[in-house]
C-alpha positions in Angstrom: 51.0 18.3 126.2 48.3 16.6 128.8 46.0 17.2 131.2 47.3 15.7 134.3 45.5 14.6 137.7 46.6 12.7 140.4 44.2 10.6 142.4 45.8 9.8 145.9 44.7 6.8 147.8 44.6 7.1 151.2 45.0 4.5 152.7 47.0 2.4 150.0 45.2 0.6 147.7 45.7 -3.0 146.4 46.8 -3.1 143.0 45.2 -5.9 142.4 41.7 -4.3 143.6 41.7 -1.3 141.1 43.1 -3.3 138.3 40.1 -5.7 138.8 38.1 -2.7 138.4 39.3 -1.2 135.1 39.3 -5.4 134.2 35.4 -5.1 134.5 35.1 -1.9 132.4 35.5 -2.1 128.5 38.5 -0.9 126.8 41.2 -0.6 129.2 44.9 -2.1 128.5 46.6 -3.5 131.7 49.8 -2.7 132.2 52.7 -3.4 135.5 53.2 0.6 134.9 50.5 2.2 133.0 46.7 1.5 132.2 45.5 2.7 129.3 42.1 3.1 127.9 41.7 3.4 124.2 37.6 3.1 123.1 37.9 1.7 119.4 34.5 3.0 118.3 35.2 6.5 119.3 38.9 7.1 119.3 39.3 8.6 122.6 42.2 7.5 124.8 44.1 8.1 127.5 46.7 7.0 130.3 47.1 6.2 134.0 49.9 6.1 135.1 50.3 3.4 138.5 52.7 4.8 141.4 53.4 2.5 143.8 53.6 2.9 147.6 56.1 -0.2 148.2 56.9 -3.1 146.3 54.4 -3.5 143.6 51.4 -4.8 144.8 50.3 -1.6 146.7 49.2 1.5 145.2 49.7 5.4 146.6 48.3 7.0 144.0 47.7 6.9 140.4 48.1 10.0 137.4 45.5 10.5 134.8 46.7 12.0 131.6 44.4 13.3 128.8 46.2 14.8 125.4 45.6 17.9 124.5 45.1 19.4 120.8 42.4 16.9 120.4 38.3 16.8 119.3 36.0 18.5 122.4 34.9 15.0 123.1 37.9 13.7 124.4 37.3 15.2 127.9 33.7 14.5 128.5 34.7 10.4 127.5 37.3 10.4 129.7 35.8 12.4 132.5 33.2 9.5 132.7 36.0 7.0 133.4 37.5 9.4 136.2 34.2 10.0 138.1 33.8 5.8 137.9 37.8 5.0 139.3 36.6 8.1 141.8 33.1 6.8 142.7 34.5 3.8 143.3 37.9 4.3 145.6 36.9 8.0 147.0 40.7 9.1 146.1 41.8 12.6 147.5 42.1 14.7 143.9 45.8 16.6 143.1 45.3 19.2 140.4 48.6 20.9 139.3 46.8 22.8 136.3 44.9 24.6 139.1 47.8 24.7 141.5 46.1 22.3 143.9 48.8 19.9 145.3 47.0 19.5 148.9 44.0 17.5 147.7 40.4 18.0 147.4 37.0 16.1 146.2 36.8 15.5 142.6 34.6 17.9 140.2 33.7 16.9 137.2 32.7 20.6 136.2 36.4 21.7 137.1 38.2 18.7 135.3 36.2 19.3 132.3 36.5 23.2 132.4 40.2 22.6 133.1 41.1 20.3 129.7 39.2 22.2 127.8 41.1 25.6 128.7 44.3 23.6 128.1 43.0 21.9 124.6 42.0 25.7 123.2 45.6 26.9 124.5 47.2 24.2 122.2 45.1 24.2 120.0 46.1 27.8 119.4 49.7 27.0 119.5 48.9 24.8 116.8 47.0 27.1 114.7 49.8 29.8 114.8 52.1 27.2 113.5 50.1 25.3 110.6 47.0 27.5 110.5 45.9 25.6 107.3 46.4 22.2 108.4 44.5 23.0 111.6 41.5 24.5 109.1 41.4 21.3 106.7 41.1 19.2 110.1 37.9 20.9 111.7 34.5 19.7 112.1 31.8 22.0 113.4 30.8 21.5 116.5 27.2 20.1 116.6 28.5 17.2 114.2 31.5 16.3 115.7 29.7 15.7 118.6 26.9 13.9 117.0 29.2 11.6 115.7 30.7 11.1 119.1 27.6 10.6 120.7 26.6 7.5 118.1 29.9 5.9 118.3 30.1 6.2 122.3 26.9 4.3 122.1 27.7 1.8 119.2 28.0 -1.4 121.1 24.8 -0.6 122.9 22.7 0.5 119.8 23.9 -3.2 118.5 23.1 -5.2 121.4 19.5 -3.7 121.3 18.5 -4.8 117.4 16.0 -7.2 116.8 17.5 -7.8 113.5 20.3 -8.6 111.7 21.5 -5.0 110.3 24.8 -3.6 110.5 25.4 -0.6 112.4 28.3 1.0 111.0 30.9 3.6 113.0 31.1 6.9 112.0 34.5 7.8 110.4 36.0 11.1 109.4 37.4 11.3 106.2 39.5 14.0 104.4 37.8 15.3 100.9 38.9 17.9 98.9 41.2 19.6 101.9 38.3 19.1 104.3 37.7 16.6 107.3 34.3 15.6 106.7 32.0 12.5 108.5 31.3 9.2 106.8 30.3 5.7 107.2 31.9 2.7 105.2 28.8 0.8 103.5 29.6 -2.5 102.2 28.0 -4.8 99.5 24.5 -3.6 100.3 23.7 -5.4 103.6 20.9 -4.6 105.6 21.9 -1.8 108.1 21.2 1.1 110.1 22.6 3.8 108.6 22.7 8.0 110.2 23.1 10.8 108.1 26.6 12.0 107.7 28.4 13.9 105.0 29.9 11.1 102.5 29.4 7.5 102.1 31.9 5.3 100.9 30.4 2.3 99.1 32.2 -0.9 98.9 31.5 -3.8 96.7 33.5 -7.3 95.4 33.1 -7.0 91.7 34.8 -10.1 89.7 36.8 -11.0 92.8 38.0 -7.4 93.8 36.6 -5.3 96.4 35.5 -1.5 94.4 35.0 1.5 96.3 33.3 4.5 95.6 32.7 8.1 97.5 28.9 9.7 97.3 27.8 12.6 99.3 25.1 12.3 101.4 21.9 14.3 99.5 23.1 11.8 96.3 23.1 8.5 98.8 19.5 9.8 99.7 18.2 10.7 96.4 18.9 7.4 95.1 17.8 5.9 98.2 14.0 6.7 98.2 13.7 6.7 94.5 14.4 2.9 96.0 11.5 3.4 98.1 13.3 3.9 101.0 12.3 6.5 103.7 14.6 9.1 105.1 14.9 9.4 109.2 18.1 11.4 109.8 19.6 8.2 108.3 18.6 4.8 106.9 16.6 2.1 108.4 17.5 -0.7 105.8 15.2 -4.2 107.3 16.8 -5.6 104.1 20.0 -6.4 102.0 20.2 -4.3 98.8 20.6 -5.4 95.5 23.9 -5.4 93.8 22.1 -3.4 91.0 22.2 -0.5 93.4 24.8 -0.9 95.1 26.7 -1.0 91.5 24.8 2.1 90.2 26.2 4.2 93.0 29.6 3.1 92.8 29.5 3.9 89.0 28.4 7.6 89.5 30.5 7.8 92.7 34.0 9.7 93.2 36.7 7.0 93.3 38.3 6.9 96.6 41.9 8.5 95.5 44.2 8.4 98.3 46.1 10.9 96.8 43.2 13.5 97.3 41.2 11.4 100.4 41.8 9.9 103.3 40.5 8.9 106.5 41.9 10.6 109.6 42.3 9.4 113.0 39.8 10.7 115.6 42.2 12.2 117.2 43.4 14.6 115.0 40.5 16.4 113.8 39.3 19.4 115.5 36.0 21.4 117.7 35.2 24.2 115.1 34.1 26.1 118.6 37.7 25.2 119.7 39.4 26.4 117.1 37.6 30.0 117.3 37.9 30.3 120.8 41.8 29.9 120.3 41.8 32.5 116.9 39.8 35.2 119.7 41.9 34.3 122.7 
């Protein structure tokens, strides 16, 4: 199930001049029949579907489709790549979810009210069917969308350090039943670490890579008894000792796939989503 929306070209566009465009912009797979954006750092995809007016050099009109049954911040992501294509080639807007086939201006407001309707709909579909798999997979809302908001602005938080730190992407990971946020820190290197709820530590010990699983008030504790300061995260100017790195994956959880995992984006779940489709 999708959001779908169809952006007409009037006159015809060259195929050649909007592919050039999504060419420019990051993340976007070129295809003769179907452009896809897929943003690795976040997760959030989507396709656009090319319909051609004759031959196949000449565009009519293309068709948006954003899945439903997926984290809140798949629609504001992908409503930013819409209002760009629209800003840029003033396409007429067909919106069969509203029953609007004639065409009318673009509104971000009613795309994004639009897919999120739709998302709570399935996502209440899906909660009838699996209600416990839908529970283990949500997030609450304010840190799913934290997490969104510092992987959708990954590539720019790296481009803007002075130093050499790692700035690692914010993962979800299942523990104990639950979808939960963590960051993958490896062998102590400096980095720029936010707070989420577990961090898997990662080491190469006599040749083989170790990992261990610590929550986050542990990973602090031991962290200023370092002499580190806590900022919603970790500000670390300088590689850590293996000592320490060592010491926490000794008292971590071992990473047992049988019991953890880490889940795809796209599959975990708006907390406020899923109780809006429970009181629908």
């Amino acid at each position: 199930m999708s959001y779908d929306l169809t952006l007409v070209f009037r006159p015809a566009l060259e195929k050649a001049d909007f592919v050039d465009f999504l060419s420019i912009r990051k993340n976007y797979v070129i295809g003769d029949a179907q452009c896809v954006y897929k943003n690795e750092n976040t997760g959030v995809y989507f396709g656009i579907n090319l319909e051609y007016s004759s031959g196949r050099d000449v565009l009519a009109q293309v068709v948006c489709h954003i899945n439903y049954c997926r984290p809140s911040f798949f629609g504001p992501e992908a409503e930013g790549e819409i209002a760009a294509i629209v800003a840029r080639f003033s396409p007429t807007i067909r919106n069969p979810q509203g029953n609007d086939t004639q065409g009318n201006p673009y509104s971000a407001d009613e795309f994004l009210t639009g897919w999120q309707a739709g998302n709570i709909l399935a996502i209440g579909v899906m909660e009838s069917a699996s209600p416990a798999e839908c529970a283990m997979r949500t997030i609450p809302h304010d840190v799913l969308v934290r997490s969104w908001e510092w992987n959708v602005t990954l590539v720019a938080r790296r481009e803007q350090l002075e130093r050499d730190q790692f700035i690692p992407r914010m993962i979800y990971l299942l523990i104990e039943g639950q979808a939960r946020t963590a960051i993958i820190w490896g062998d102590g290197v400096a980095a720029v670490l936010p707070q989420v709820d577990y961090v898997l530590v990662a080491q190469v010990h006599e040749g083989e890579r170790r990992f261990g699983c610590v929550s986050w008030d542990y990973f602090s504790t031991v962290m200023q008894q370092a002499g580190h300061a806590a900022h919603e995260g970790f500000d670390l100017y300088e590689p850590q000792g293996p000592g320490l790195v060592s010491a926490l994956i000794e008292t971590a959880m071992p990473f047992n796939r049988e019991t953890m995992g880490i889940l795809q984006a796209d599959v975990v779940l708006d907390e406020a989503d899923v109780r809006a489709a429970l009181a629908a």
